[in-house]
C-alpha positions as CSV (number, residue, x, y, z in Angstrom):
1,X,62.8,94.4,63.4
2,X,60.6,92.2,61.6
3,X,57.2,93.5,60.0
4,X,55.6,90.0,60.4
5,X,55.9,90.1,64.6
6,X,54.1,92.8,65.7
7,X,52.3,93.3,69.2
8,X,48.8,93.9,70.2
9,X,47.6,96.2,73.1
10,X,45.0,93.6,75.1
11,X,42.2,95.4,77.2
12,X,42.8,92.7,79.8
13,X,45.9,91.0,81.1
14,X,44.5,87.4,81.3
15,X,44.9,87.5,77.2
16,X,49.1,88.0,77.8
17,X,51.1,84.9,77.9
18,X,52.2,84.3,81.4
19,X,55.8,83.5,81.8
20,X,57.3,82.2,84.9
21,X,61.1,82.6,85.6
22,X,61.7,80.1,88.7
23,X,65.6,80.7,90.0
24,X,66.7,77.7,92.3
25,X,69.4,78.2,94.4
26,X,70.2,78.1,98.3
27,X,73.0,80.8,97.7
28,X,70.3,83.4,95.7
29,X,67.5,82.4,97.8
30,X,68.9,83.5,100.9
31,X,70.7,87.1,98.9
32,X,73.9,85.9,99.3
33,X,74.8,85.3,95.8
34,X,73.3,87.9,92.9
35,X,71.0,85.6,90.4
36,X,72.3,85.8,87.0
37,X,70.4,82.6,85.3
38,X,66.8,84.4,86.0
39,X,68.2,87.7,84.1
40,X,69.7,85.9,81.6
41,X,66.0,83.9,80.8
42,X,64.5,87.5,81.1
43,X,67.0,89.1,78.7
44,X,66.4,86.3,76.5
45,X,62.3,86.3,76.5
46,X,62.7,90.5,76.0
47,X,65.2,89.5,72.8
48,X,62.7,86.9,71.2
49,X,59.2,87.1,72.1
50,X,57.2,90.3,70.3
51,X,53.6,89.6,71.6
52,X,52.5,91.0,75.0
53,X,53.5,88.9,77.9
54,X,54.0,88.9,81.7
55,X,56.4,87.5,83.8
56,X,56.6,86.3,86.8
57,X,59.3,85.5,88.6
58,X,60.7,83.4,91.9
59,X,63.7,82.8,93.5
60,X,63.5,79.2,95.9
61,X,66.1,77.1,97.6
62,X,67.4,73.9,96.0
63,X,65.4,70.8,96.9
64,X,63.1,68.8,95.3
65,X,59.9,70.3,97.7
66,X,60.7,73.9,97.3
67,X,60.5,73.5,93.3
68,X,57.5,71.4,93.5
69,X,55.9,73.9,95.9
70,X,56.7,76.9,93.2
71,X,56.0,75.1,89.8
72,X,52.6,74.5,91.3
73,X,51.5,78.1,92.6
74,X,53.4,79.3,88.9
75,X,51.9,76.7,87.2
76,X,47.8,76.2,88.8
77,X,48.0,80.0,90.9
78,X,49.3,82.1,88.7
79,X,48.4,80.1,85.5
80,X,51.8,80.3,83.6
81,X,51.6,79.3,80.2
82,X,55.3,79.0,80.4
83,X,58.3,78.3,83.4
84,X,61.6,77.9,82.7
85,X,63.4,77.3,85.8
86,X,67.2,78.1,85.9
87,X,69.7,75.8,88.2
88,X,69.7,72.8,90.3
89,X,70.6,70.6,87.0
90,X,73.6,69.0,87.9
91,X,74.7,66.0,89.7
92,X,75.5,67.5,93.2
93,X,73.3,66.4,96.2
94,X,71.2,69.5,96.1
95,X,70.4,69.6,92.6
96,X,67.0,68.5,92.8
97,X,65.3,70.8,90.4
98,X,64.5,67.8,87.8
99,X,63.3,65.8,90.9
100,X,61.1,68.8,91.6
101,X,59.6,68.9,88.1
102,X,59.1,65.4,87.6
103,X,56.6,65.2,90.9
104,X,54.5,67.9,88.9
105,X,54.4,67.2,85.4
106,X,51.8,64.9,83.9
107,X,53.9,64.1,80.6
108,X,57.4,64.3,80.0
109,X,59.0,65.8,76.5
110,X,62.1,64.4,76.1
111,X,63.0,65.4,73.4
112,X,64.2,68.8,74.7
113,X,66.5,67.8,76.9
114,X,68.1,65.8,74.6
115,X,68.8,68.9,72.4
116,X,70.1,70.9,75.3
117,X,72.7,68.5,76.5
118,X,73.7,67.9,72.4
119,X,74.1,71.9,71.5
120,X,75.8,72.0,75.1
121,X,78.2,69.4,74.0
122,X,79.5,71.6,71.4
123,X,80.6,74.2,74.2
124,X,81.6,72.0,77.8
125,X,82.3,68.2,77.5
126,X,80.1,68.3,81.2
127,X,77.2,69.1,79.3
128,X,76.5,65.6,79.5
129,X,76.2,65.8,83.6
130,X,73.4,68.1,83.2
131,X,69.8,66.5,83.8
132,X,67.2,69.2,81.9
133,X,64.0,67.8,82.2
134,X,60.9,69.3,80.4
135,X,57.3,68.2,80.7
136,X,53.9,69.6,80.7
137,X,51.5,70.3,84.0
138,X,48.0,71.3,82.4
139,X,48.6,74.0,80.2
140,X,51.7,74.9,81.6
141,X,55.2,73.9,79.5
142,X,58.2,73.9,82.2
143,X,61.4,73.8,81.0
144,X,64.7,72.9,82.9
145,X,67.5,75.0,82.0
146,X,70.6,75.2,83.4
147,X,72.3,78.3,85.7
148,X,75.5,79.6,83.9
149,X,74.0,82.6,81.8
150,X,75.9,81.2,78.7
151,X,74.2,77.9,78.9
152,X,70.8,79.2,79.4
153,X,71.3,81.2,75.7
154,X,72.7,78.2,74.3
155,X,69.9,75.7,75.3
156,X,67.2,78.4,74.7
157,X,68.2,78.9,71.6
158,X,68.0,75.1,70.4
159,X,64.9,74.7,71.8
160,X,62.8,78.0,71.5
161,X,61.7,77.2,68.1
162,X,59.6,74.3,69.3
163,X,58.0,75.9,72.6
164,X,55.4,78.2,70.8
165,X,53.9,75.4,68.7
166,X,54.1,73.2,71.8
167,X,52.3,76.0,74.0
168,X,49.4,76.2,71.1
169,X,49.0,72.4,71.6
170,X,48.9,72.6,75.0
171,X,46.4,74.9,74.8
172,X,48.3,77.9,76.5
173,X,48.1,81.2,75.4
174,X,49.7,81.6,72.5
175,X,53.3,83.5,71.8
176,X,54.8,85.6,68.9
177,X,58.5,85.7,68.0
178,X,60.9,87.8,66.1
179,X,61.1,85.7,63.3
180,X,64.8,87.9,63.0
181,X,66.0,86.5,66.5
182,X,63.9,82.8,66.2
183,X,62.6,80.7,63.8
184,X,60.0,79.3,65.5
185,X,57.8,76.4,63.3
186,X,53.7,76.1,63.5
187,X,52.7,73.9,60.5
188,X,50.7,75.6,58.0
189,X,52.1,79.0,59.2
């Protein structure tokens, strides 16, 4: 473990980083299929992040409205500093999930999207059918990723480095990393 990362008891939970984990799927929504892109996420953030954080997590039904709907209670009700949604990426008729995002967010980042479907080209040539779209809502950062497990750790870890820098200029709460497991950049750090 690294010395540098270490973790700080808070008195009061509204100093944690808030973390949703939004699963869209018809299939896990309605328990007929077990989730395994929201547990991947989880067992990511546990791997990488060393401050003290909470996370929330929801399972909806594919559709544009239904991820609106939940980015917006994760986002303005339970103020998440970050969501990272899992599924709904791909080009079928009910992968809406970017559709979702995009009637939420007030600025899009492209540039994270980009790297996903790159570092995904090196694993799948169908990478490039996948839509991640990532964008800011307040001070919430919400992050597409896609739903096969092995994806999600691929995508996340291209783009983890960025996302606690971008949540401190966002004005989120801010997030510590295993420098061991990440190598996050803040300039100056």
């Amino acid at each position: 473990m690294n010395l540098e990362c270490r973790t700080e008891d808070f008195a009061e939970s509204e100093t944690l980083a808030r973390i949703g984990v939004l699963v869209v799927s018809d299939r896990a929504s309605a328990g007929i299929y077990e989730d395994k892109g929201g547990a991947a996420v989880t067992d990511f953030l546990k791997k990488v992040i060393c401050s003290n954080w909470i996370i929330i997590s929801k399972i909806v039904p594919d559709g544009a409205e239904s991820v609106a709907s939940a980015l917006i209670e994760l986002s303005d009700g339970e103020g998440c500093d970050l969501i990272l949604t899992t599924g709904g990426t791909g080009p079928s008729p009910r992968d809406l999930t970017p559709e979702g995002t995009q009637m939420v967010i007030s600025r899009e980042l492209p540039g994270f999207g980009e790297l996903m479907r790159r570092v995904s080209l090196d694993q799948v040539p169908t990478a490039i059918l996948s839509r991640q779209l990532v964008g800011t809502r307040d001070r919430s950062l919400i992050v597409n990723l896609p739903g096969r497990p092995s994806a999600i750790e691929v995508c996340l870890n291209a783009i983890f480095p960025a996302i606690p820098y971008c949540l401190d200029l966002i004005g989120a709460r801010r997030i510590e990393v295993n420098s061991d497991v990440c190598k996050a950049f803040r300039p100056g750090a």
